[in-house]
Backbone as JSON, one array per atom type, in Angstrom:
{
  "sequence": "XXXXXXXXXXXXXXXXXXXXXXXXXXXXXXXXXXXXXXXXXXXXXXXXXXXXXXXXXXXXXXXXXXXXXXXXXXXXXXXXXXXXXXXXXXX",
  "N": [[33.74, 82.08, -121.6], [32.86, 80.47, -119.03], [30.61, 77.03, -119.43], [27.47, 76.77, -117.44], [26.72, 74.15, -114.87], [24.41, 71.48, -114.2], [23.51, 70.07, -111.43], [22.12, 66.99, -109.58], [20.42, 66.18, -107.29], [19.47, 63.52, -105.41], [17.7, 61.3, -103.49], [18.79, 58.75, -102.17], [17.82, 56.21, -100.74], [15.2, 56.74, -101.2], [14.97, 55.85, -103.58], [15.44, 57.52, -106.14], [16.72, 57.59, -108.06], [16.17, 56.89, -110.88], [14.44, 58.9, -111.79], [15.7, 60.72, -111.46], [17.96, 60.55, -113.3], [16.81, 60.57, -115.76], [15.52, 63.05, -116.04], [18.14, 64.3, -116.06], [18.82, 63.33, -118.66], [16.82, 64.25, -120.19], [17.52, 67.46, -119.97], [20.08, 67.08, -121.01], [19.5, 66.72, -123.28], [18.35, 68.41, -124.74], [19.81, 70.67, -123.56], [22.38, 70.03, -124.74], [24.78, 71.49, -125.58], [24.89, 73.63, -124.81], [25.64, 73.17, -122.21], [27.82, 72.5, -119.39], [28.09, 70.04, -117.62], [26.12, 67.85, -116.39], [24.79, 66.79, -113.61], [24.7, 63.61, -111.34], [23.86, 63.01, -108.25], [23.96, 61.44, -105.17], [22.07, 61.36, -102.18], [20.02, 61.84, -98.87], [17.55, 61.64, -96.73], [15.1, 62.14, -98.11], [15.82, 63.95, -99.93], [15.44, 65.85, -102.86], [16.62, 67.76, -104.75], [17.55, 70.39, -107.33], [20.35, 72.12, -108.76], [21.64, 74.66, -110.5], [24.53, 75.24, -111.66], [25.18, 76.86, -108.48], [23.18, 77.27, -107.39], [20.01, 76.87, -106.53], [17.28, 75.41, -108.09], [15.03, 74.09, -108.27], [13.0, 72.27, -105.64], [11.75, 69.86, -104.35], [10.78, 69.65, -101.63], [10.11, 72.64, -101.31], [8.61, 73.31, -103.76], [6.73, 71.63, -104.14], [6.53, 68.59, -105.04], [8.06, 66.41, -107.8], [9.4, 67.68, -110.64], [8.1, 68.45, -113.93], [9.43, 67.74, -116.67], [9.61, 69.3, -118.52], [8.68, 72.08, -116.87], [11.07, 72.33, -115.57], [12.8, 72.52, -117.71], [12.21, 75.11, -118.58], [13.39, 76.61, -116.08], [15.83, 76.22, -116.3], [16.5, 77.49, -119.03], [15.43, 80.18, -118.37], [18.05, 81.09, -117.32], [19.97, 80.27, -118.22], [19.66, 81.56, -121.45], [17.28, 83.47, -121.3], [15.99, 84.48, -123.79], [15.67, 82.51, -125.39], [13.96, 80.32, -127.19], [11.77, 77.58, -126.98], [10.3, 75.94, -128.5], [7.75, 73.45, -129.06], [7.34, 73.52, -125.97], [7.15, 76.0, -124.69], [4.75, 76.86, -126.11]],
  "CA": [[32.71, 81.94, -120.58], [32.19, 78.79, -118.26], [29.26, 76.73, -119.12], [26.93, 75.97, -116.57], [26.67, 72.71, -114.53], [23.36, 71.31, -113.35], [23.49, 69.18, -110.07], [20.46, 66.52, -109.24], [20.86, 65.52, -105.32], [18.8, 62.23, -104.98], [17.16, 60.56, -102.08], [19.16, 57.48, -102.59], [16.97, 55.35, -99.82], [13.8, 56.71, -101.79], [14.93, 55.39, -104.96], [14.77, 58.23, -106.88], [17.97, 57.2, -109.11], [16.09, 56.6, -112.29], [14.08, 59.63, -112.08], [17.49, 61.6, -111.84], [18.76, 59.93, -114.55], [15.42, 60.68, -116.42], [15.87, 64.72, -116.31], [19.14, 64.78, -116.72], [18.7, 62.83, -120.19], [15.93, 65.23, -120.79], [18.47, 68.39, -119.69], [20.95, 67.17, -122.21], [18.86, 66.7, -124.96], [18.1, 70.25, -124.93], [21.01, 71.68, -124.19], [23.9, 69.49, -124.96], [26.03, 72.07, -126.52], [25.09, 75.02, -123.64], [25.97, 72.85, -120.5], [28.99, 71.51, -119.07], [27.9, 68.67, -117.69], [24.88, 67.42, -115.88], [25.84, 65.42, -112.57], [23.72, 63.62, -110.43], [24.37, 63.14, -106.53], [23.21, 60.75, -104.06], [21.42, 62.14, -101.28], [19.87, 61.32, -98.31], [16.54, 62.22, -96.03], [13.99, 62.56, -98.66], [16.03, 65.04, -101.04], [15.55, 65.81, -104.43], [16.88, 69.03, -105.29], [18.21, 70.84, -108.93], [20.98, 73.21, -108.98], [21.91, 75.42, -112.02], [25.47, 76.29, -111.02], [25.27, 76.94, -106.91], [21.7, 78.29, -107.32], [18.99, 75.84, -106.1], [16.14, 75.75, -108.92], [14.4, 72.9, -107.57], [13.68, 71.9, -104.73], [10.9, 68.54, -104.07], [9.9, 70.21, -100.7], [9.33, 74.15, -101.59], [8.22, 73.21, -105.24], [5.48, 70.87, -103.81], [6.8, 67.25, -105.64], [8.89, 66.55, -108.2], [9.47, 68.55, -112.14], [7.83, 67.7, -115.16], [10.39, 67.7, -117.79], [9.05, 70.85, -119.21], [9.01, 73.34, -116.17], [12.71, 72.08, -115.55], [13.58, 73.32, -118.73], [12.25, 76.66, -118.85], [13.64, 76.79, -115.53], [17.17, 75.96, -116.84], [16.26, 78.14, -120.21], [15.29, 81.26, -118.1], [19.06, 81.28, -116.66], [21.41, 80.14, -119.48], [19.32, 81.97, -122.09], [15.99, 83.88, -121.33], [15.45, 84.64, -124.79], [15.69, 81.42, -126.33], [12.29, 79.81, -127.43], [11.74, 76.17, -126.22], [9.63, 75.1, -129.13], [6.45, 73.46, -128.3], [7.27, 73.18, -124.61], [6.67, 77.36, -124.83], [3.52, 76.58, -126.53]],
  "C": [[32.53, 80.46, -120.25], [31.24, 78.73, -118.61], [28.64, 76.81, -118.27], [26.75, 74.57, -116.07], [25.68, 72.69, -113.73], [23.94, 70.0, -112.56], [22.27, 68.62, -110.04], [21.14, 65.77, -107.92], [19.62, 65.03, -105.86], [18.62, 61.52, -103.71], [18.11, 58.95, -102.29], [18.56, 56.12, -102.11], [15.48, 55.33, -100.44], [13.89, 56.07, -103.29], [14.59, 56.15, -106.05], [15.81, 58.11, -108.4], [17.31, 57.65, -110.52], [14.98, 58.01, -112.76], [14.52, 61.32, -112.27], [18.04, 61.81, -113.07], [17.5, 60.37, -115.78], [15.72, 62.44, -116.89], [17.01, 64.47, -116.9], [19.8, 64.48, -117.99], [17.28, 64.05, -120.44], [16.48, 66.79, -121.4], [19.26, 68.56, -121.35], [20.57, 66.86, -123.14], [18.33, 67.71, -125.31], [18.82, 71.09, -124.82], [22.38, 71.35, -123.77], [24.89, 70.46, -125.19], [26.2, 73.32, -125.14], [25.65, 74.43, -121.87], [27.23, 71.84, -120.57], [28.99, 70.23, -118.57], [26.32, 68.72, -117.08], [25.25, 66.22, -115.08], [24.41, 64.98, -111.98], [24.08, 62.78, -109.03], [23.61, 62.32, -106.15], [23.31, 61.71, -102.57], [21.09, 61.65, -100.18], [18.23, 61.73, -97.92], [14.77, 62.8, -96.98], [14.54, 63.69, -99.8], [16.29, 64.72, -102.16], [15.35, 67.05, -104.85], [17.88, 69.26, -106.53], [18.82, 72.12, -108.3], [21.4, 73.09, -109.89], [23.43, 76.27, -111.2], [25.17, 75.69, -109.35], [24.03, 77.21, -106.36], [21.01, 77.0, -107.17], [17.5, 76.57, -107.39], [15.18, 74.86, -108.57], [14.3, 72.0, -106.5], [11.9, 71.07, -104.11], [10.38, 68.99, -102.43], [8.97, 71.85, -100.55], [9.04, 73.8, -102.77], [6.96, 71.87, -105.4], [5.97, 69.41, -104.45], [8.01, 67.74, -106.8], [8.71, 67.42, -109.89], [9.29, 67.53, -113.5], [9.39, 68.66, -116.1], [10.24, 69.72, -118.3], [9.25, 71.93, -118.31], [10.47, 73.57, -115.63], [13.31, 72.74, -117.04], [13.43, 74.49, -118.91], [12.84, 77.27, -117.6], [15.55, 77.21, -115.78], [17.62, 76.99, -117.94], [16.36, 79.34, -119.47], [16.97, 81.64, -117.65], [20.14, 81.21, -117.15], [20.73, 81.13, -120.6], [17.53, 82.84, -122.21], [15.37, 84.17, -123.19], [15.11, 83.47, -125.65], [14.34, 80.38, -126.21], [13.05, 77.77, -127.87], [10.85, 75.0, -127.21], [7.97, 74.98, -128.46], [6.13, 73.49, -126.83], [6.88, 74.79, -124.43], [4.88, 78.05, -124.83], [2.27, 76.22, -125.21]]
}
């Protein structure tokens, strides 16, 4: 079975670089071993959207701003593993 690969499209004019780079060190410190990689994209027009795979999980205009660490992961969690408990972020 293919891992999964999360995508982070970035506003690159808004400067969202380091808050890219921010998840997707969050991502892989949770689930280094279940994901294939974790990329992150320059963008344009104000976007800052998460795909899981081809699937849009996040998306900085329908999701009202941007993802705390935490609802990004159960977001990520519900799709590679619904069963798998998140610790205190669950809590």
């Amino acid at each position: 079975m293919t891992k999964p690969r999360i995508t982070i499209h970035y506003c690159v004019l808004c400067q969202w670089l380091l808050r890219s780079g921010w998840l997707a060190q969050e991502l892989l410190s949770t689930f280094s071993d279940e994901l294939q990689e974790v990329a992150i994209s320059p963008a344009s027009k104000g976007v800052f959207q998460i795909y899981y795979n081809h699937e849009l999980i996040w998306c900085r205009e329908q999701d009202g701003g941007f993802p705390e660490a935490k609802i990004l992961k159960r977001r990520v969690r519900d799709k590679l593993d619904p069963a798998r408990n998140l610790g205190h972020i669950d809590n």
